[in-house]
C-alpha positions as CSV (number, residue, x, y, z in Angstrom):
1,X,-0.1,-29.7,11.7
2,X,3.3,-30.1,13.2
3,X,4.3,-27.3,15.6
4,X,7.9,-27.3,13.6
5,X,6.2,-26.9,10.2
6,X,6.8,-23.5,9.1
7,X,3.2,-21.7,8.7
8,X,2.4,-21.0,4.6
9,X,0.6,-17.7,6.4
10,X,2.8,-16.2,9.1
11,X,1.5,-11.9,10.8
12,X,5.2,-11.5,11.6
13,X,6.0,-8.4,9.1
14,X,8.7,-8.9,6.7
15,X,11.8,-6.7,6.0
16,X,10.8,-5.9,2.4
17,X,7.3,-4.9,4.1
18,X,9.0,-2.1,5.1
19,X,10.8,-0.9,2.0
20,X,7.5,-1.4,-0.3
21,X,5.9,1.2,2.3
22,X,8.3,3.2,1.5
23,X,8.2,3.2,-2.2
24,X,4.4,4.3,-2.0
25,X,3.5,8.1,-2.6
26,X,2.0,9.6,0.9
27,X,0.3,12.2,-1.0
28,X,-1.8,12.2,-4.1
29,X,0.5,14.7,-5.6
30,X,2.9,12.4,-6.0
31,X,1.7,9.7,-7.9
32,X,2.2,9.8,-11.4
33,X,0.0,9.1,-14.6
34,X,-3.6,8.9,-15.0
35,X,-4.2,12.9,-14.3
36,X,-8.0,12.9,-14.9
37,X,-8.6,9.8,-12.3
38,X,-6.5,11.9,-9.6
39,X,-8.6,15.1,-10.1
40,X,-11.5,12.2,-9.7
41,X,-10.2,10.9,-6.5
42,X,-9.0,14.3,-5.2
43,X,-12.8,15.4,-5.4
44,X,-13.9,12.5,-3.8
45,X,-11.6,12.8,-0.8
46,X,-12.9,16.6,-0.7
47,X,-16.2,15.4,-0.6
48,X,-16.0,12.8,2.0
């Protein structure tokens, strides 16, 4: 490979990386839909 080929896998982060992080909930109360799966997780994570 040329050194002035631009790598197809680069672990320099990205500026959207940043504002996808952003857009995720931080707590489980905040995602929406599915309410029977959360309780199933939320148990889960109590029991670990």
């Amino acid at each position: 490979m040329n050194d002035t080929q631009e790598r197809l896998v680069n672990p320099d982060p990205r500026d959207e990386d940043s504002a996808n992080f952003s857009l995720r909930p931080q707590l489980l109360n905040e995602m929406i839909g599915q309410e029977k799966i959360k309780e199933n997780i939320a148990i889960l994570i109590e029991a670990a």
